[in-house]
C-alpha positions in Angstrom: 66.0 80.1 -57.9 66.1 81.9 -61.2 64.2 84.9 -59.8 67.0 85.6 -56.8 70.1 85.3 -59.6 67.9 87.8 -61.5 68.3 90.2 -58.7 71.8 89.6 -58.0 72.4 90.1 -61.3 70.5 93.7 -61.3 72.0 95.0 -58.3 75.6 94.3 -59.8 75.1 95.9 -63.4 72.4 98.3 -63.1 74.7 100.8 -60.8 77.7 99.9 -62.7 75.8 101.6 -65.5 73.5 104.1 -64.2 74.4 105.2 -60.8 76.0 107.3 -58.6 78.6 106.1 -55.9 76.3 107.2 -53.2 73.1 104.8 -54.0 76.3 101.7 -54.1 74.9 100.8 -50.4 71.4 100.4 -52.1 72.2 98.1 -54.4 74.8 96.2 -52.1 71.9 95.6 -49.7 69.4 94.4 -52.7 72.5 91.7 -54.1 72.8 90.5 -50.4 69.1 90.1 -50.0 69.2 88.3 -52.9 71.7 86.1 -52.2 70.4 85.5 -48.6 67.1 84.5 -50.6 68.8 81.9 -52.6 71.1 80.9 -49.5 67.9 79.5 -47.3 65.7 78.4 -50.1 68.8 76.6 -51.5 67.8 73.3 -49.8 64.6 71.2 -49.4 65.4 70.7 -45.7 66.7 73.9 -43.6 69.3 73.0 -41.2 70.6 75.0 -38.1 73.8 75.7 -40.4 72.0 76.9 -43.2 70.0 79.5 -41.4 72.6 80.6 -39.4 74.6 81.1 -42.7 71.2 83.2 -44.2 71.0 85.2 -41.0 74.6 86.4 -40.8 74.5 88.0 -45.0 70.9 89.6 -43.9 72.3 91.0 -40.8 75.7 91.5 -41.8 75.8 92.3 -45.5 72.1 93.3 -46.4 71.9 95.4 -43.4 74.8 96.5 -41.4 77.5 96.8 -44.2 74.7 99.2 -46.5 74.4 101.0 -43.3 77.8 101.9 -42.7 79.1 102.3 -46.2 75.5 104.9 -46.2 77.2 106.6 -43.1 80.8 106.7 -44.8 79.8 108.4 -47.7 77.7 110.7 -46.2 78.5 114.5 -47.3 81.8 113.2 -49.5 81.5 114.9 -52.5 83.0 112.3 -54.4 79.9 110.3 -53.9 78.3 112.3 -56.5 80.0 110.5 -59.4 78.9 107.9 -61.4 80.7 104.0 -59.9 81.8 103.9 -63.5 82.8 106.6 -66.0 79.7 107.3 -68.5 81.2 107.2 -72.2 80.5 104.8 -74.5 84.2 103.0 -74.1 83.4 101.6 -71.2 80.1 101.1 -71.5 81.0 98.7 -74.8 83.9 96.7 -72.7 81.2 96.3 -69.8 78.8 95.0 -72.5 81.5 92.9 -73.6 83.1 91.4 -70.6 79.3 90.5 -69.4 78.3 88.6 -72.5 81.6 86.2 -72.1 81.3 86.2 -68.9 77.7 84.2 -69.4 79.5 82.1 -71.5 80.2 80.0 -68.5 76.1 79.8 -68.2 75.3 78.4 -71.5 73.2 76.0 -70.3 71.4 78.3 -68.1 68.3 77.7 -69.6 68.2 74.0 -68.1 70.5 74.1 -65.2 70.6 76.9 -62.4 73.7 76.3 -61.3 75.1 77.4 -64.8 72.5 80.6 -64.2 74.3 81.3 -60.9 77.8 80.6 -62.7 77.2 83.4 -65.1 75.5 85.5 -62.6 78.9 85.2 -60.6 81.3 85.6 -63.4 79.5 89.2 -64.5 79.4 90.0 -60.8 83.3 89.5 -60.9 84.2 91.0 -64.2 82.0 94.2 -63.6 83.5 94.6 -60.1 87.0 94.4 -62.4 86.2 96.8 -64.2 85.3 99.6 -61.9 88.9 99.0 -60.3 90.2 99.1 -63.2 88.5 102.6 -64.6 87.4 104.4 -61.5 90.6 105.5 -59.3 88.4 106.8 -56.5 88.7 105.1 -53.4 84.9 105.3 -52.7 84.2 103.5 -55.9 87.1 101.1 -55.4 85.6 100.0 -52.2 82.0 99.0 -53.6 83.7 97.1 -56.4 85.4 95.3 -53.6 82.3 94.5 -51.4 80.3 93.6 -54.8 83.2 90.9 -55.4 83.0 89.7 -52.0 79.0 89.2 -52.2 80.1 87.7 -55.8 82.4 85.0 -54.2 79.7 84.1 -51.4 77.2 83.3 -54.1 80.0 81.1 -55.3 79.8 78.9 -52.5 76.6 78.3 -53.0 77.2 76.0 -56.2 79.7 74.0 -53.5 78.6 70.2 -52.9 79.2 70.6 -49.4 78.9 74.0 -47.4 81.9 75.8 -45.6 82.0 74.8 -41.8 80.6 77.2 -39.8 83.8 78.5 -37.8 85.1 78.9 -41.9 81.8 81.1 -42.6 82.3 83.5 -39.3 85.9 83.8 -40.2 84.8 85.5 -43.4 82.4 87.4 -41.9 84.9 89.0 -39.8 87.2 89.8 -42.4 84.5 91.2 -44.7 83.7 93.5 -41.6 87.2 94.3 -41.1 87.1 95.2 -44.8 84.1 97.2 -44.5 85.5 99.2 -41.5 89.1 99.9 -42.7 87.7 101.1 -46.1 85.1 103.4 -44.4 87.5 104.6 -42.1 89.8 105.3 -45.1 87.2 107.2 -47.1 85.9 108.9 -44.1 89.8 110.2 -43.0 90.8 111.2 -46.8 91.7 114.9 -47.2 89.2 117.2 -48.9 90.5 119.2 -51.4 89.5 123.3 -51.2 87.8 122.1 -55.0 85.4 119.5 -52.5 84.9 121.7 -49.4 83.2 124.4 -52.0 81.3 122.1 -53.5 80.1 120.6 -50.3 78.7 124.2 -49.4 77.3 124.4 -52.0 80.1 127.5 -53.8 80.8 125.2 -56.7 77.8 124.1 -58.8 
């Protein structure tokens, strides 16, 4: 299991750091992958509720959701910045926030449910953080799909597994998130500023 928390845990601080708002759907698709991953290898024994479980966050959020957030940002300028400012403020209270974060997984080393504890707690605080320094909508949506994928990995440290009514409910309001926020970034006004520098006026 440690290899699939490794991943998660990539795809949730490696574009915090290093990328652009447009490659966010990327990522989003490797973290559910990932999560998927550890969702049907979670058990000796797969059960009908279990795949069904790892087949809704492949098709839903590793395939679907990357897709429609790709279509979204499509042509908005604004996708061109980074999910998180670049100076070295942030970067040290990202740093920061990450290392206590894995304090909850101190005993990763012989337990995996403290690895997957850690892995959600930096999922969490990182997706924080961009709300908290990035004031573009674009950006403020990721953050909020990261924290949902965060709080699905969550479940999987439960000792018994939602229902499955429970788990399509979600679904359906992480969809209706995903559509209302696209729809919202897709609608906003372009300033005369963006239109140029869609065409290409402004360098």
């Amino acid at each position: 299991m440690t290899v699939p928390l490794v991943l998660c845990l990539i795809a949730t601080v490696i574009p915090v750091f290093f990328s652009k708002i447009s490659s966010a759907p990327s990522w989003l698709g490797l973290h559910a992958l990932a999560l998927g991953w550890i969702t049907l290898h979670g058990e000796e024994t797969l059960s009908l509720h279990t795949v069904l479980v790892g087949l809704e966050i492949l098709l839903v959020r590793a395939i679907l959701v990357p897709y429609l957030l790709r279509r979204a940002l499509r042509r908005q300028p604004a996708a061109r910045h980074n999910l998180m400012p670049s100076n070295l403020f942030t970067w040290i209270i990202a740093v920061v926030l990450i290392i206590f974060a894995f304090k909850f997984g101190d005993g990763a080393r012989a337990d995996a449910r403290a690895l997957t504890l850690g892995v959600v707690a930096a999922s969490v605080v990182t997706a924080f953080l961009v709300l908290a320094t990035n004031p573009e909508p674009k950006a403020q949506l990721v953050a909020v799909l990261f924290m949902e994928n965060a709080l699905a990995l969550f479940e999987t440290l439960m000792p018994v597994a939602w229902p499955l009514a429970v788990h399509l409910a979600i679904s359906a309001v992480y969809l209706l998130t995903v559509g209302i926020g696209c729809w919202l970034v897709t609608e906003s006004p372009v300033t005369a500023s963006e239109s140029a520098e869609i065409s290409g006026e402004v360098p």
